[in-house]
ZABAKE-83882 format. One record per residue (C-alpha): residue number from 1; residue in three letters; x, y, z. Coordinates in pm, whole numbers. Layout:
N
SITE   num   residu       px       py       pz
SITE   NUM      ALA        X        Y        Z
...
//
This chain:
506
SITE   num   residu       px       py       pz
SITE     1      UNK     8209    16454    32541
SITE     2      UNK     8524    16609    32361
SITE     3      UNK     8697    16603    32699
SITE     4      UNK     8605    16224    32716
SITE     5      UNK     8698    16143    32314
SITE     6      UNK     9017    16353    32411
SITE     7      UNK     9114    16108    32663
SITE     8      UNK     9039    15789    32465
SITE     9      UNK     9301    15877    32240
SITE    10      UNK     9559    15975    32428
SITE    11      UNK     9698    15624    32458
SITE    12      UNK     9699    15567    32110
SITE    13      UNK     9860    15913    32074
SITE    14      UNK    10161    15793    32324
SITE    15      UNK    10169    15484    32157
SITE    16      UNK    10254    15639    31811
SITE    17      UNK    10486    15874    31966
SITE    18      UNK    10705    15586    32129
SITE    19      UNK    11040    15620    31883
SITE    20      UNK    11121    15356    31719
SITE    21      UNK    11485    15287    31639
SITE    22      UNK    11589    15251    31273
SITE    23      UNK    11906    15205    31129
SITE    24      UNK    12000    15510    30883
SITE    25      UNK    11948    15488    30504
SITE    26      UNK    12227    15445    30331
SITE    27      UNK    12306    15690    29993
SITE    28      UNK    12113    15509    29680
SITE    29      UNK    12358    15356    29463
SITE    30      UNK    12296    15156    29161
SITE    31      UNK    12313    14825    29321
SITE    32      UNK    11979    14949    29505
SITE    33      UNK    11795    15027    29183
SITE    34      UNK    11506    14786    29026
SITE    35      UNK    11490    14854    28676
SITE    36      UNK    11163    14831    28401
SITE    37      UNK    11317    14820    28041
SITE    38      UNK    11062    14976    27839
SITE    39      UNK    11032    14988    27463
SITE    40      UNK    10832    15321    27410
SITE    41      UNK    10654    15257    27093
SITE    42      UNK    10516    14922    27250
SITE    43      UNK    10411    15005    27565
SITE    44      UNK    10131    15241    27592
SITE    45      UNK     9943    15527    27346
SITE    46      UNK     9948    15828    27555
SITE    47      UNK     9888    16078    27288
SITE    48      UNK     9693    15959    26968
SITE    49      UNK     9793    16282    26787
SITE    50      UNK    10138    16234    26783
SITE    51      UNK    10104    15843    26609
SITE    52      UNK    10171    15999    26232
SITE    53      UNK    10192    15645    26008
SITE    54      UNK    10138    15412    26296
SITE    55      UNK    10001    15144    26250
SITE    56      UNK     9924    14886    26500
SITE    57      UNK     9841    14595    26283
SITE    58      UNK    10188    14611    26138
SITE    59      UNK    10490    14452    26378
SITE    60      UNK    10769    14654    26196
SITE    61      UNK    10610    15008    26216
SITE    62      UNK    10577    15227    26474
SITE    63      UNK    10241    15131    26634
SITE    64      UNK    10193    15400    26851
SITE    65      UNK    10358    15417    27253
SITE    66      UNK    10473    15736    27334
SITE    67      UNK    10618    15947    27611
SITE    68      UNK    10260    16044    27768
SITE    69      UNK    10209    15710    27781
SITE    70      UNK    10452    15620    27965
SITE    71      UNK    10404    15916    28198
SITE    72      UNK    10035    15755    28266
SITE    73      UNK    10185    15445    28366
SITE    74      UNK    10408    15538    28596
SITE    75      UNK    10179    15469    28942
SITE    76      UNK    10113    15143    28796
SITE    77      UNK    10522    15117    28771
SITE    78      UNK    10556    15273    29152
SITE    79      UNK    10354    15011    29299
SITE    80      UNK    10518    14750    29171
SITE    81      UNK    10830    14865    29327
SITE    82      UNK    11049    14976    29049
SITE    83      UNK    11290    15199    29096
SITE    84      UNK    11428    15286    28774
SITE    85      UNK    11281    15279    28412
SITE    86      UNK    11501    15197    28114
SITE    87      UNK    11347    15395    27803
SITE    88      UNK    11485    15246    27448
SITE    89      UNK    11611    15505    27259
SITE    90      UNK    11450    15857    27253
SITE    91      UNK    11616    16009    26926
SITE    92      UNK    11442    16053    26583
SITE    93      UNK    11458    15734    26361
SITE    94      UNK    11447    15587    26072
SITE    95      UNK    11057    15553    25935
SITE    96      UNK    11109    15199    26019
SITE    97      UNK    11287    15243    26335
SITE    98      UNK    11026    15205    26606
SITE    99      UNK    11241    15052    26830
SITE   100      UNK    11444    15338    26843
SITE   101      UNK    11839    15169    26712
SITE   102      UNK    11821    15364    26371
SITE   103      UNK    11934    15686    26464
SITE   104      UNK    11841    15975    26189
SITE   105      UNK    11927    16280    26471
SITE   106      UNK    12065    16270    26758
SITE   107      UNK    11894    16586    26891
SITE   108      UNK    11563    16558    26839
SITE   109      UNK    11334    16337    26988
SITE   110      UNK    11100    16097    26743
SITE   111      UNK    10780    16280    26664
SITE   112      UNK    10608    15958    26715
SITE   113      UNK    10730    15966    27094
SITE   114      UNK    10645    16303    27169
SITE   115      UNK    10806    16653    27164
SITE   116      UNK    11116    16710    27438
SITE   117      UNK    10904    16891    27638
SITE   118      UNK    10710    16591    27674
SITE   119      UNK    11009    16364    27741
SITE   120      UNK    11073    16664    28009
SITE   121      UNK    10773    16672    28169
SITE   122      UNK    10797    16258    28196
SITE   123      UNK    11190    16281    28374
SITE   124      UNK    10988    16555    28607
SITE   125      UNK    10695    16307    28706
SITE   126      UNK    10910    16010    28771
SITE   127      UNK    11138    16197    28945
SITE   128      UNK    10835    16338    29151
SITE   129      UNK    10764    15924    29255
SITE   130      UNK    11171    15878    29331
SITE   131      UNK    11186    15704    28982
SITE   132      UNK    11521    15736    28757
SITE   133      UNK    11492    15782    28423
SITE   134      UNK    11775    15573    28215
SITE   135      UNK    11812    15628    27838
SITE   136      UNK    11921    15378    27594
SITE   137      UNK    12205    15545    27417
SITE   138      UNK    12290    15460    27084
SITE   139      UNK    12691    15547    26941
SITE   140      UNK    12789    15253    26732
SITE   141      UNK    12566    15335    26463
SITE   142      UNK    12333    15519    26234
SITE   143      UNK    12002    15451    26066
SITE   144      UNK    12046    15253    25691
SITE   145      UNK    11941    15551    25551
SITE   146      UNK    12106    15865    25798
SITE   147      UNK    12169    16176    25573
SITE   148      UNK    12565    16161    25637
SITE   149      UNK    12576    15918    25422
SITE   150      UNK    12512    16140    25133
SITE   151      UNK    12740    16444    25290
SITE   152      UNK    13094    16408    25081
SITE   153      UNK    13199    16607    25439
SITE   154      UNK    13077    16350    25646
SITE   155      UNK    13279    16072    25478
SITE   156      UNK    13540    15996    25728
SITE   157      UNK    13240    15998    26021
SITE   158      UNK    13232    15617    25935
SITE   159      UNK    13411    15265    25895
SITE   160      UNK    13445    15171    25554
SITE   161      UNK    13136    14882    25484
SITE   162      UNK    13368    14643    25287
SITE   163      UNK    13640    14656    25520
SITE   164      UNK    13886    14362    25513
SITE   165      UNK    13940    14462    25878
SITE   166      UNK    13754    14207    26117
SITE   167      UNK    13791    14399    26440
SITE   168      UNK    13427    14441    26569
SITE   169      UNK    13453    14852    26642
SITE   170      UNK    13503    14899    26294
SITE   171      UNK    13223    14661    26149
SITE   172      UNK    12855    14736    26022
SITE   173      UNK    12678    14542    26241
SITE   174      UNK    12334    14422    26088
SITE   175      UNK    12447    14604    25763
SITE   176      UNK    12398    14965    25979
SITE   177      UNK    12669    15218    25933
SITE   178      UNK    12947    15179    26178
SITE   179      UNK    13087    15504    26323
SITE   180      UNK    13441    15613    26319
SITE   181      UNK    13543    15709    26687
SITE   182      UNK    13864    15803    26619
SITE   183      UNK    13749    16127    26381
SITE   184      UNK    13768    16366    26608
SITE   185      UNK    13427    16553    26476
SITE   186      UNK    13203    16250    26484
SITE   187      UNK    13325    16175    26818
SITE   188      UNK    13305    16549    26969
SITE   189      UNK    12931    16535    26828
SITE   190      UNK    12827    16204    26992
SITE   191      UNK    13035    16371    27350
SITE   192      UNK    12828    16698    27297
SITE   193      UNK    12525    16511    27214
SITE   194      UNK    12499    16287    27525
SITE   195      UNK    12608    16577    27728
SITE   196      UNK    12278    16769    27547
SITE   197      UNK    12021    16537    27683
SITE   198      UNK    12144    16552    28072
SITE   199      UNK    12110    16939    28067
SITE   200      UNK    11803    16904    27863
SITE   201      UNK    11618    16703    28035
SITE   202      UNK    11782    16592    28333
SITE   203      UNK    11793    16203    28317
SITE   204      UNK    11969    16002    28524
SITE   205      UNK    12138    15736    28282
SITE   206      UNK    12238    15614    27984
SITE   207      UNK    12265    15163    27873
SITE   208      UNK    12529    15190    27631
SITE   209      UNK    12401    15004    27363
SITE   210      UNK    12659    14756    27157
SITE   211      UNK    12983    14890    27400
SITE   212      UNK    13216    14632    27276
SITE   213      UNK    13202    14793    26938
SITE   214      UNK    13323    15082    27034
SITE   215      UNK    13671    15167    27132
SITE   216      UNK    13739    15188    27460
SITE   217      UNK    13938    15531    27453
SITE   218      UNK    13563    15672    27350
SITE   219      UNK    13427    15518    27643
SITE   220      UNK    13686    15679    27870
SITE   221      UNK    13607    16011    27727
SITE   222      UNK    13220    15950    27740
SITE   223      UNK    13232    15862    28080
SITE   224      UNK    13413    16169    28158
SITE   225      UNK    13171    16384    27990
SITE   226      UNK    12839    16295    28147
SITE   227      UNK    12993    16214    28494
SITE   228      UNK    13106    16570    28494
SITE   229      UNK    12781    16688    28426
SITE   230      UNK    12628    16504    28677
SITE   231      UNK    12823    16281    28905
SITE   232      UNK    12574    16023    29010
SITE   233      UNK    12507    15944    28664
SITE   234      UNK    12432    15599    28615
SITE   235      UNK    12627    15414    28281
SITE   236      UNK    12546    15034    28188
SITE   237      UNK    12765    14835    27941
SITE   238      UNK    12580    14650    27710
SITE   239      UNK    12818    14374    27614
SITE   240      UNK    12687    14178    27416
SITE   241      UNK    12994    13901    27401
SITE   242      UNK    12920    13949    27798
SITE   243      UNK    13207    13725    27925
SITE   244      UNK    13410    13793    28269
SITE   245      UNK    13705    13846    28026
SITE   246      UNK    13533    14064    27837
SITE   247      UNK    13406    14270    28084
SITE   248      UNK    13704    14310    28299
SITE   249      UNK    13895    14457    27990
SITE   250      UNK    13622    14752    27992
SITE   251      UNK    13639    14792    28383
SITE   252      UNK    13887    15105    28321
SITE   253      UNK    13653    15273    28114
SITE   254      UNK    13444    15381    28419
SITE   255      UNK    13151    15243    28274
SITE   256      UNK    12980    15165    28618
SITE   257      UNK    12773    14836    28575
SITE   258      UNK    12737    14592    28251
SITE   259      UNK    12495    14339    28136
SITE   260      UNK    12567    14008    28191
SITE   261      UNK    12468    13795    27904
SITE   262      UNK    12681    13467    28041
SITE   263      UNK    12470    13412    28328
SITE   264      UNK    12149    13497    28166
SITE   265      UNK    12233    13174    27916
SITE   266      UNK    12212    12989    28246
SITE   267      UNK    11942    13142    28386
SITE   268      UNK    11699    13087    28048
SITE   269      UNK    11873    12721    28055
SITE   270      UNK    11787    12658    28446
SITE   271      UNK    11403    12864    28476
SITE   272      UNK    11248    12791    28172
SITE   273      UNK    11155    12412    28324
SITE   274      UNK    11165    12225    28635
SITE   275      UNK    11404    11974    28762
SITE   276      UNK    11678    12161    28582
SITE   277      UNK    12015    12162    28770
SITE   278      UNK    12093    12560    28901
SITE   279      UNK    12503    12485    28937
SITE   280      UNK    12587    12710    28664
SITE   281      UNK    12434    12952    28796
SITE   282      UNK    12682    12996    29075
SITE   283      UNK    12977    12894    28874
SITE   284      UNK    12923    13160    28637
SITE   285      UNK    12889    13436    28978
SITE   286      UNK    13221    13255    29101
SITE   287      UNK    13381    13293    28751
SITE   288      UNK    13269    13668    28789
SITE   289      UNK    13444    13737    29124
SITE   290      UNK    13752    13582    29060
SITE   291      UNK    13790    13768    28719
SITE   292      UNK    13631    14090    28791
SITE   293      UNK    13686    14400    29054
SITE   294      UNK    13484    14401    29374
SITE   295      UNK    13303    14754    29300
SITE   296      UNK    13214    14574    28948
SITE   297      UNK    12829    14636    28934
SITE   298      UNK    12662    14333    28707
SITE   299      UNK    12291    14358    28564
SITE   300      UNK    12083    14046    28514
SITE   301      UNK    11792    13995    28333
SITE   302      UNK    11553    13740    28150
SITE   303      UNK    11529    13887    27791
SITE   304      UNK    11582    14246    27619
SITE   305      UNK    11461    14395    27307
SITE   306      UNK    11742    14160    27112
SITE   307      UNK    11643    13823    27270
SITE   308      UNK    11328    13588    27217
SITE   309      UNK    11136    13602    27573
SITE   310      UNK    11168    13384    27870
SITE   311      UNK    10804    13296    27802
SITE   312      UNK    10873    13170    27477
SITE   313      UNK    11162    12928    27663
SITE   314      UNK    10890    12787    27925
SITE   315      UNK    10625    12725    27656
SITE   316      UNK    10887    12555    27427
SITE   317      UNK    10915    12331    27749
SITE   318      UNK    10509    12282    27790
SITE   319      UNK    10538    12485    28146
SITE   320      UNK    10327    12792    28263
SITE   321      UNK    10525    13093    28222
SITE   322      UNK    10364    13230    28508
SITE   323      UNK    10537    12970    28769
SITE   324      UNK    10857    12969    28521
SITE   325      UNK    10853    13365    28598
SITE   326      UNK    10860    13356    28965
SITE   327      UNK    11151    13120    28971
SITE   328      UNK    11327    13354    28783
SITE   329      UNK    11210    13634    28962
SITE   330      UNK    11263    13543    29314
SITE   331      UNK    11641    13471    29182
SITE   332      UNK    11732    13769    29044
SITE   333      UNK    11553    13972    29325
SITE   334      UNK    11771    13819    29575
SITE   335      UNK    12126    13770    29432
SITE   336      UNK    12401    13994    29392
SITE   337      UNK    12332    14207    29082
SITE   338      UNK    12074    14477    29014
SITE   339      UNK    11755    14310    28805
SITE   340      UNK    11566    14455    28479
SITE   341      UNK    11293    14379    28366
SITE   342      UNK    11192    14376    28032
SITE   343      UNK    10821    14491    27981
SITE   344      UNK    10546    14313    27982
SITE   345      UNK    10761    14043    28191
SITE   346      UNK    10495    14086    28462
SITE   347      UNK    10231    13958    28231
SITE   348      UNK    10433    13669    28075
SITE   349      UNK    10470    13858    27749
SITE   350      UNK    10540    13613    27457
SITE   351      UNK    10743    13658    27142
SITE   352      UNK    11000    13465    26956
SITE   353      UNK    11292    13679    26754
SITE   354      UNK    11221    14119    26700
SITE   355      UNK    10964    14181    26607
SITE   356      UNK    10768    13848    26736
SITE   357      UNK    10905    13970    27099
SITE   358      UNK    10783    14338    27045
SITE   359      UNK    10427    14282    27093
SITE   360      UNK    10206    14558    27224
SITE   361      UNK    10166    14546    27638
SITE   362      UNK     9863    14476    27712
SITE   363      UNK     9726    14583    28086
SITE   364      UNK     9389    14394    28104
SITE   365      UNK     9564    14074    28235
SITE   366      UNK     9560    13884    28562
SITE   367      UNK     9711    14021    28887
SITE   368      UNK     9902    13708    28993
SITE   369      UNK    10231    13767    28850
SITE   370      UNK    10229    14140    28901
SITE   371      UNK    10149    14116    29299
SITE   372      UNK    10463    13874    29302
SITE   373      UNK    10678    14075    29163
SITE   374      UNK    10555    14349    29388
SITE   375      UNK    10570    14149    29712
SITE   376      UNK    10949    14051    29598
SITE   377      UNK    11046    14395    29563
SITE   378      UNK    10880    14516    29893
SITE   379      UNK    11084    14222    30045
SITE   380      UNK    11441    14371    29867
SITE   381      UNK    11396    14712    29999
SITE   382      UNK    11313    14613    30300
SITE   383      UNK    11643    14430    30342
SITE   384      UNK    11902    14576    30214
SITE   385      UNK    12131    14238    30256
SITE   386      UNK    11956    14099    29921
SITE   387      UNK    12112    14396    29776
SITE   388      UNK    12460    14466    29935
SITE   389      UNK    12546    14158    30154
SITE   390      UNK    12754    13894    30069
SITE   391      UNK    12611    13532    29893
SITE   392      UNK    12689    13179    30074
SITE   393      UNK    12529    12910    29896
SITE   394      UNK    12436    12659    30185
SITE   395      UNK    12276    12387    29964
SITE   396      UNK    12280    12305    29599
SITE   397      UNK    12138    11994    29467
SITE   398      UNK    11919    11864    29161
SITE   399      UNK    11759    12194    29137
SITE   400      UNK    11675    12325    29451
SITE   401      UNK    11942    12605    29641
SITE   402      UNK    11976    12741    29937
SITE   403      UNK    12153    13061    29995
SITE   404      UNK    12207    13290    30284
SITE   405      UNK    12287    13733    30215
SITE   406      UNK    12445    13908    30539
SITE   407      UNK    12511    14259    30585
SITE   408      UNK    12640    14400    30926
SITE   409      UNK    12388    14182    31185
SITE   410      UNK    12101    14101    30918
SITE   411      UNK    12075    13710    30747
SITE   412      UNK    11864    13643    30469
SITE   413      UNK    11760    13326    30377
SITE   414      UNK    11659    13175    29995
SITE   415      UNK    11496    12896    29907
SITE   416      UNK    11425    12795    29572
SITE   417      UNK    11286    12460    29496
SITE   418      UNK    11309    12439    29082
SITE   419      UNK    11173    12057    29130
SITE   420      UNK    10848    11899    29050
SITE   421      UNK    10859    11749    29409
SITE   422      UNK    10832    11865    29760
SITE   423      UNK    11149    11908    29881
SITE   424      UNK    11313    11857    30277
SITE   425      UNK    11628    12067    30382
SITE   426      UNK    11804    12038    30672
SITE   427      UNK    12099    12327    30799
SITE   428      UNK    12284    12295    31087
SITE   429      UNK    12415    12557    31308
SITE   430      UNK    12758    12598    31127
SITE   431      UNK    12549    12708    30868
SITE   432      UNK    12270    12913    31048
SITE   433      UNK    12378    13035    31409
SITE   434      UNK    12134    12839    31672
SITE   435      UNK    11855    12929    31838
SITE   436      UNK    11662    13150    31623
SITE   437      UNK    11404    13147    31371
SITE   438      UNK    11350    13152    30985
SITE   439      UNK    11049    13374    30932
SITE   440      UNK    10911    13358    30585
SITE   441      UNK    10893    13697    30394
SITE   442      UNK    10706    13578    30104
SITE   443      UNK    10482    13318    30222
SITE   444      UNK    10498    13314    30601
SITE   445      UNK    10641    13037    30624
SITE   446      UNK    10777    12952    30971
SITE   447      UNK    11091    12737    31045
SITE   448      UNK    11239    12746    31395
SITE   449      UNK    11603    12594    31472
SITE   450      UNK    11547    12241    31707
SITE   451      UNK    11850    12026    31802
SITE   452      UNK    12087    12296    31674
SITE   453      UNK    11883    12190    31329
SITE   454      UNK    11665    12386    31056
SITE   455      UNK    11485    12152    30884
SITE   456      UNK    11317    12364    30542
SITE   457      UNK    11026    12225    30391
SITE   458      UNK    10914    12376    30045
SITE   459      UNK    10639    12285    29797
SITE   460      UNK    10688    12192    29432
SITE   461      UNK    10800    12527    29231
SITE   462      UNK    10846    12741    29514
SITE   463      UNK    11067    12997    29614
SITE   464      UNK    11077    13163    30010
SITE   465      UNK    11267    13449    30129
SITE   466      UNK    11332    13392    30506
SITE   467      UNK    11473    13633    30796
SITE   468      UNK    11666    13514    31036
SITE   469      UNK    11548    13612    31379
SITE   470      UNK    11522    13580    31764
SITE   471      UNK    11255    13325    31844
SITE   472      UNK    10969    13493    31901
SITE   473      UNK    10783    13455    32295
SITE   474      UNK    10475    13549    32445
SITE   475      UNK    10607    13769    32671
SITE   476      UNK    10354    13723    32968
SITE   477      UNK    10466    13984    33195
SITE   478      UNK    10392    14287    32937
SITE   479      UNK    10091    14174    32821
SITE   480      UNK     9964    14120    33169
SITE   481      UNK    10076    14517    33227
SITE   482      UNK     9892    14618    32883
SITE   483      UNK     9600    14434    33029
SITE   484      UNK     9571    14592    33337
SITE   485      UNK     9663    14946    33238
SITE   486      UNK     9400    14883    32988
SITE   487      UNK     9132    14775    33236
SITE   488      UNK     9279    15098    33486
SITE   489      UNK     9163    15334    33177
SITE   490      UNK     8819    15150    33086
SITE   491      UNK     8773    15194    33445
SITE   492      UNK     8841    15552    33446
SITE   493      UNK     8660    15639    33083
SITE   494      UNK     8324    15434    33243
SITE   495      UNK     8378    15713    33616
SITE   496      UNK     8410    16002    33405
SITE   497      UNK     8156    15923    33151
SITE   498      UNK     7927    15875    33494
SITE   499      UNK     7988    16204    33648
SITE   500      UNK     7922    16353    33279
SITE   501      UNK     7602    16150    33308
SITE   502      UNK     7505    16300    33679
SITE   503      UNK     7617    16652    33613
SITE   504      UNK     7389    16679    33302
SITE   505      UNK     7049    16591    33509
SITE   506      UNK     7163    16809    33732
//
């Protein structure tokens, strides 16, 4: 009988051993990278011991997320597809400072968050899934209440607060104490610092928080610090005045990607309802190309820490955030830029202004959202043209876009209808080469060329990601071989099984 069971499987065996040609990974840049923006305090209570004054029934105090908890969470964070999580500052803060901006020392993690060891031991898990760790870093400013301020040696560390200067890198933003860059102490401590916390703990990144008020001659040197430390370090520019001009005049820095807050004003003005036009979208990622460098990595997203939520926007328009969130979604997935998302984004999180928007995540919710976002990110690594190719719009009109991503021999297809009607495309073959097929990656949907034609039909609110393929065949002559080498072996299993039959009575 184990001679017999031996045989059965030996097709299947062959089978799995056929090779199957794959082209070669390419080296994970940044561009690759889906990244979860994750406010510790707010996102889960790993370690009730460590919560000191929290208090969860009060928005401005800490209310309890910590390191551990975000350790816990990371499966549920790997099987959504992320690639990358975005921790708000790690450093001890103000009593107030739950959110991590007001910065009491810059080598010690919060108490509230955990001890380093903790933060170590979370950098070691997520590295364990092929997660990055990012890090918001904070060098603008202090806490309202950071012990320089009473240290007669420390004077010089900062702007004056009454300056008559208006320059932005020398102003107190939200009344916090503005640091002086250009003392060479403050800035060899802020260098040393950020150095500290790769060979502590090994992370993989730092978002620079407020960049524009900082001089760019810091930035230079920062860059030059960590990158020397570790090479593939990732650094985000978090510009807030976020426009192409801007953001070309930092491009020497080094800084390696930056946040682009122009086209997210389009993107909260074209998702948030339907039957809103999506042209600035693309005018904004033209503006982009024709003012920026080609290795010029941008980030989009829906909302940070700073911003009201996209949910708010829908509900301000009567919609469900849910179907206002895969709009989004399926754009920023697909287009040329490297999406974060803020938490609790996959359960339409609501909030108006800090701390309305800083609610606690809650993980009893339903599925829907979360498997879309999962499906979407399956679909990006998958193909790495939604990543790295190049974007042709093919249609734009009235709120529904069509846009093709090609790398090397691979064509994506998107289709977003932001309408409250059904909509009918049609793409001809100087668009999409003839004779092939759209297969639908998100909703198997199925549209096959006819005429030298394409003709896309696409519910209400929907998005589909399409490959472009061969048209599939039924190829009759290798199923009629599979057959009959099948029905060879079923043959020979039912002989052998006989004799095995005979030979026992015997």
């Amino acid at each position: 009988m184990r001679r017999v069971l031996s045989l059965v499987l030996l097709p299947f065996l062959l089978f799995y051993a056929i090779p199957v040609g794959a082209a070669e990974k390419e080296e994970r840049t940044l561009e690759d990278e889906i990244i979860y923006s994750i406010m510790i305090d707010r996102f889960f209570d790993g370690n009730p011991e460590n919560n000191g004054d929290a208090d969860v029934t009060n928005p401005n105090m800490f209310n309890g997320g910590d390191f551990a908890g975000v350790t816990k969470k990371l499966d549920y964070l790997k099987e959504m597809g992320f690639t990358t999580i975005l921790l708000s500052p790690v450093f001890m803060n103000d009593k107030e400072g739950y959110h991590g901006y007001w910065v009491e020392d810059f080598y010690k993690t919060d108490p509230h968050f955990g001890t380093l060891d903790e933060l170590k031991t979370l950098v070691q898990e997520a590295h364990s899934r092929d997660i990055k760790v990012m890090v918001d870093f904070v060098a603008n400013s202090v806490g309202p209440n950071h012990p320089w301020l009473q240290d007669p040696t420390k004077e010089d560390w900062f702007h004056e607060k009454d300056s008559a200067d208006e320059q932005l890198e020398k102003s107190w933003i939200d009344s916090l104490p503005d640091l002086n860059h250009e003392n060479p102490e403050a800035k060899a401590y802020l260098l040393d610092a950020a150095k500290w916390w790769i060979e502590e703990t090994n992370i993989d990144g730092y978002r620079l928080h407020q960049a524009e008020y900082v001089n760019q001659d810091f930035w230079k040197d920062f860059v030059q610090v960590v990158k020397s430390e570790k090479a593939d370090f990732y650094l985000i520019g978090d510009v807030l005045e976020g426009t192409s001009k801007t953001i070309s005049s930092y491009e020497e820095t080094g800084i390696d990607a930056f946040m682009d807050y122009t086209e997210n004003e389009a993107l909260r003005q074209a998702f948030a309802a339907p039957d809103e036009s999506l042209t600035n979208l693309f005018s904004v990622k033209r503006k982009n190309e024709d003012l920026l460098q080609a290795d010029t990595q941008l980030v989009n997203f829906m909302d940070t820490s700073q911003s009201p939520r996209f949910t708010f926007d829908a509900a301000n328009h009567n919609q469900h955030p849910g179907t206002r969130w895969k709009m989004a979604l399926a754009y920023l997935y697909t287009t040329p830029s490297v999406p974060v998302i803020f938490y609790g984004s996959e359960i339409a999180l609501n909030g108006n202004e800090a701390p309305e928007n800083h609610q606690l995540m809650n993980f009893k919710t339903e599925q829907d959202l979360v498997d879309y976002i999962t499906d979407l990110a399956k679909i990006r690594a998958e193909h790495p043209a939604l990543s790295r190719g190049k974007l042709e719009v093919l249609y734009e009109k009235d709120g529904v876009v069509v846009y093709k991503r090609t790398l090397a021999e691979e064509t994506n297809v998107v289709v977003i209808n932001n309408t409250s009607k059904t909509q009918k495309i049609v793409l001809n073959q100087s668009q999409l080469e003839d004779n092939k097929e759209l297969r639908g990656l998100l909703n198997g949907d199925l549209v096959r060329s006819q005429d030298g034609t394409y003709s896309i039909v696409i519910d209400r609110e929907q998005a589909e990601v399409y490959k472009l393929v061969h048209k599939s065949v039924i190829n009759i002559p290798y199923f009629a071989v599979l057959f009959a080498v099948l029905a060879l072996f079923a043959l020979f299993i039912a002989l052998v099984m006989k004799r095995s039959k005979r030979n026992s009575i015997d």
